[in-house]
SETIMAR-597788 format. One line per field, with one value per residue (C-alpha): chain; x, y, z; residue number from 1; residue in one letter. Coordinates in nm, 2 decimals. Layout:
chain	(A_...)
x	(X_...)
y	(Y_...)
z	(Z_...)
resi	(NUM_...)
resn	(a_...)
REM end
This chain:
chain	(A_A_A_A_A_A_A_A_A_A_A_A_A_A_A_A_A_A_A_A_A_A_A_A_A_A_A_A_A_A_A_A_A_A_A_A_A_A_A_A_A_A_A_A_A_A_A_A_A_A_A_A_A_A_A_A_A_A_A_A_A_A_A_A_A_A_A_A_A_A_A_A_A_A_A_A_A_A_A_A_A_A_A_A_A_A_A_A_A_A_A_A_A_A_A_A_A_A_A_A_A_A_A_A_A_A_A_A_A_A_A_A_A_A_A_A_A_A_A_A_A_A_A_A_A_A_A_A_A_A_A_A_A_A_A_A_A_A_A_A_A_A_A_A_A_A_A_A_A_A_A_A_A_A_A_A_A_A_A_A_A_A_A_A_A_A_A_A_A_A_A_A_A_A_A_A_A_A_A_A_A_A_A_A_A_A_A_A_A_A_A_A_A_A_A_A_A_A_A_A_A_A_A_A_A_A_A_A_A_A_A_A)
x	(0.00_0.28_0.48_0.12_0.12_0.47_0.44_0.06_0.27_0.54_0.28_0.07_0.40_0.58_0.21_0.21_0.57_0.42_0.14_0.30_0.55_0.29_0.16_0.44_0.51_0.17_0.20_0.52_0.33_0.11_0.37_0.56_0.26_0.22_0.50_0.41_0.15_0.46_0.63_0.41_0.30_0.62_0.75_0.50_0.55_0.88_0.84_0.57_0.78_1.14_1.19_1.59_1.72_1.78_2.10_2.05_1.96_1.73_1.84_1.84_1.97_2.13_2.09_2.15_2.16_1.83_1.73_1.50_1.44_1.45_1.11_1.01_1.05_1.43_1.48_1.70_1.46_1.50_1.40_1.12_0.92_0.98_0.80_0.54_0.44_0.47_0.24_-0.06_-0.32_-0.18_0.16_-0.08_-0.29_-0.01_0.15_-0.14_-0.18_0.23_0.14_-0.17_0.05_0.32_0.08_0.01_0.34_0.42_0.09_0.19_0.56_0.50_0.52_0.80_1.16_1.34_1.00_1.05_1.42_1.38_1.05_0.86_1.17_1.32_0.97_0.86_1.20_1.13_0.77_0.92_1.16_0.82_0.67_0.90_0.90_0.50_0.44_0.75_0.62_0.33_0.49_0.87_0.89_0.85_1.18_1.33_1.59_1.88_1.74_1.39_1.63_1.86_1.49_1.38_1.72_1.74_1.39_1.50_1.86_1.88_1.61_1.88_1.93_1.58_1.50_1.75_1.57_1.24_1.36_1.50_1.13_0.88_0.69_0.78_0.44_0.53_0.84_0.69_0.55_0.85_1.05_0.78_0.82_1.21_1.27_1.48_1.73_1.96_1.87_2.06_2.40_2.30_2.26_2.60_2.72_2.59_2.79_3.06_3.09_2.93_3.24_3.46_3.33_3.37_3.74_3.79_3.67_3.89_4.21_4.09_4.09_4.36_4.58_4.41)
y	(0.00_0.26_0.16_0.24_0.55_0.65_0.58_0.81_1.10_1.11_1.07_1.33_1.51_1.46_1.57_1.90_1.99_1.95_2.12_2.42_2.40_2.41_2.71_2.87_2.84_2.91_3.25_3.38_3.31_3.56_3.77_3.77_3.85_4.19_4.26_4.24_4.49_4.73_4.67_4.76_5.11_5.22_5.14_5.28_5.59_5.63_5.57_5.83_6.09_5.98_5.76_5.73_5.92_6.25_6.40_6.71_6.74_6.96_7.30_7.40_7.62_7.50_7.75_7.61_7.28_7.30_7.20_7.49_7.44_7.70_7.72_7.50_7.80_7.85_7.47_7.36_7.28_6.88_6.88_7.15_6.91_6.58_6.84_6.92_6.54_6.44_6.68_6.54_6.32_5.99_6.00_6.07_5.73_5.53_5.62_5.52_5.19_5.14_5.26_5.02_4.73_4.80_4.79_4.46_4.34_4.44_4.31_3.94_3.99_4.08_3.76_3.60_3.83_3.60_3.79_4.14_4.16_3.97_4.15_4.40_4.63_4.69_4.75_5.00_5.20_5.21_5.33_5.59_5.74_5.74_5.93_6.17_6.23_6.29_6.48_6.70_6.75_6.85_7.09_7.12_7.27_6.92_6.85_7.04_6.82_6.64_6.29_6.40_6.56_6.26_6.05_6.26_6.23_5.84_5.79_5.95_5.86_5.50_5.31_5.09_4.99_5.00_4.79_4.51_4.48_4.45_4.16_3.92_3.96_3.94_3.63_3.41_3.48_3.83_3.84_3.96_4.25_4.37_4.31_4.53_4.81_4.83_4.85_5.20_4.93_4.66_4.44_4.13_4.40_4.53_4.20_4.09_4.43_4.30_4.01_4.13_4.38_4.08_3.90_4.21_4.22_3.88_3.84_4.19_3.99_3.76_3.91_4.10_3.80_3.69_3.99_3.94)
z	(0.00_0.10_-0.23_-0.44_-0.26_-0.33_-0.69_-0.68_-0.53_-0.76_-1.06_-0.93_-0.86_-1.25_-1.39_-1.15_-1.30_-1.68_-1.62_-1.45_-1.79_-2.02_-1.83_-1.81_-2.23_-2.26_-2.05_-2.19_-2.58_-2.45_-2.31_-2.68_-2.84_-2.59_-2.71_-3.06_-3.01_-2.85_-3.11_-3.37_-3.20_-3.11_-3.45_-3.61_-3.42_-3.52_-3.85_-3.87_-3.73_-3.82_-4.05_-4.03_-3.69_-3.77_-3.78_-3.55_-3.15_-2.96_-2.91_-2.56_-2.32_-1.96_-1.66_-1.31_-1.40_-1.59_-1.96_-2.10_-2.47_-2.76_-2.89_-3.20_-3.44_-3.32_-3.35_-3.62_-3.95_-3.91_-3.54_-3.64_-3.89_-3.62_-3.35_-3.58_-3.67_-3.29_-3.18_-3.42_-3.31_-3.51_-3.29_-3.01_-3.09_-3.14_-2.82_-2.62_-2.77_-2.70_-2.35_-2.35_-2.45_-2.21_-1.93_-2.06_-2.04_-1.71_-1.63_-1.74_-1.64_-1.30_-1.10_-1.25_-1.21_-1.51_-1.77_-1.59_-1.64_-1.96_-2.09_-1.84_-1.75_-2.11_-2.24_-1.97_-2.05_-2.41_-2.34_-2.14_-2.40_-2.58_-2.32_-2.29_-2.66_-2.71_-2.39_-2.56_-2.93_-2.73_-2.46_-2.49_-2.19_-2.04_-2.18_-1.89_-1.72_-1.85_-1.82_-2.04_-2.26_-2.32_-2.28_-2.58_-2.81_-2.74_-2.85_-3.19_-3.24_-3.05_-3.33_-3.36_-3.07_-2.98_-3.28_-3.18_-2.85_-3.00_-3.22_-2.91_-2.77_-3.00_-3.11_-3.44_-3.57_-3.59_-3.76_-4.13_-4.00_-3.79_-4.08_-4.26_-3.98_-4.05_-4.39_-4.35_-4.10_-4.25_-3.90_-4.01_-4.05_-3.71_-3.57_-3.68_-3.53_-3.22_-3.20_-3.25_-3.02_-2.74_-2.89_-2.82_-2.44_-2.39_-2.51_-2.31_-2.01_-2.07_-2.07_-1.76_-1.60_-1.71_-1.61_-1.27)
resi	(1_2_3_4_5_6_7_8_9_10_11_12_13_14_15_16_17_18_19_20_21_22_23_24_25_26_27_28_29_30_31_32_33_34_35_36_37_38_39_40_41_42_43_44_45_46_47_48_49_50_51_52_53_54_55_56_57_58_59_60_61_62_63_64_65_66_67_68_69_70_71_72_73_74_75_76_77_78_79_80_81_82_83_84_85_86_87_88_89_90_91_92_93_94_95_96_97_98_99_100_101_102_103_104_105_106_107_108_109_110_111_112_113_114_115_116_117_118_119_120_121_122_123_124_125_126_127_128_129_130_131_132_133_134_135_136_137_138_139_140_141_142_143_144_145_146_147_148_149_150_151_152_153_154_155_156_157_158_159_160_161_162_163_164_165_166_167_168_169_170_171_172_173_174_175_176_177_178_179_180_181_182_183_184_185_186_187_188_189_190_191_192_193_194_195_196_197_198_199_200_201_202_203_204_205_206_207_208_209_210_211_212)
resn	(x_x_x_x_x_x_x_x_x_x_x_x_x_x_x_x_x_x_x_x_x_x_x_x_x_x_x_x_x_x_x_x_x_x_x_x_x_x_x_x_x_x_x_x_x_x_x_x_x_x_x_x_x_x_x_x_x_x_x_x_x_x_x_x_x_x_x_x_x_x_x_x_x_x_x_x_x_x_x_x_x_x_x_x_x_x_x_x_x_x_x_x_x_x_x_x_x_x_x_x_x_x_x_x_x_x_x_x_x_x_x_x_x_x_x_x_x_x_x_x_x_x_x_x_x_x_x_x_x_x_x_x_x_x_x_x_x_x_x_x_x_x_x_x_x_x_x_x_x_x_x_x_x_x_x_x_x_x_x_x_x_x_x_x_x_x_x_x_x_x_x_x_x_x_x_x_x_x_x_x_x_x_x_x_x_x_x_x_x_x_x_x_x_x_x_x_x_x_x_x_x_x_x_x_x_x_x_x_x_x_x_x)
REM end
């Protein structure tokens, strides 16, 4: 009787452990696909107002350790037609549905600290360069510390990078329409870019440690 027991337990036990992995594939499926909704908002935002980062910064002034910006008619031409375009209502919809899809991804991140490094942290801080952006386009005096102004720049000149991050965490099934949403980026020469510098660290590492 105790041996039939012992064998129910460790059933019961081997069936809990699939179960809670089929779960757990089935959550972060769900989680990828939040993050193809992100994806697709933020994207599309900065394709609508940038389609290639732009070459120029925000003009500003710095008194006291403040960021006060020039108004848009003294900012430079190429910043002045990005502020325009932000400020419409289509940047303003597609911000809110980022915003509505990072919500969601935080949401189904939250209990699980391996998804909210891996997922929920990197997408709130690219929703927050977002942020930062709109709520400037809108009212640049917003723009008026150093980190809203470097928030504001990164949105616009780190699509690269941004883009790269994106990839790692959407789902499979959206693969054709990210590759839709980045035909101004070569991502297979950024990816190789990527690995190569990882390499670079590594072998850095290394030697470190060796020299150690």
């Amino acid at each position: 009787m105790g041996a039939v027991a012992i064998r129910i337990g460790y059933a019961a036990m081997v069936a809990a452990i699939i179960l809670a992995f089929l779960f757990s594939r089935r959550g972060e499926k769900e989680l990828r696909f939040a993050v193809d909704r992100f994806a697709e908002a933020f994207l599309g935002l900065s394709n609508l107002v940038s389609p290639c980062p732009p070459t120029r910064r925000l003009a500003v002034r710095r008194v006291g350790g403040g960021v006060h910006p020039f108004p848009p008619e003294q900012q430079p031409e190429e910043l002045r037609a990005i502020l325009r375009v932000g400020a419409e209502e289509e940047a303003a919809g597609l911000y809110q549905r980022a915003e509505a899809a990072a919500v969601e991804v935080r949401r189904r991140s939250r209990r699980s600290r391996r998804l909210r490094e891996q997922f929920g942290q990197p997408i709130t801080d690219l929703c927050f360069l977002a942020c930062v952006f709109i709520e400037g386009c809108q009212d640049l005096s917003t723009v008026d510390s150093v980190n809203r102004e470097n928030a504001f720049t990164r949105f616009l000149t780190g699509q690269e990078e941004h883009r790269m991050a994106l990839l790692k965490r959407i789902s499979r099934e959206f693969n054709d329409a990210f590759l839709e949403l980045n035909q101004n980026y070569d991502l297979a020469a950024l990816s190789e870019k990527e690995q190569a510098q990882s390499t670079g660290r590594a072998k850095t590492g290394r030697r470190g440690g060796e020299a150690i």
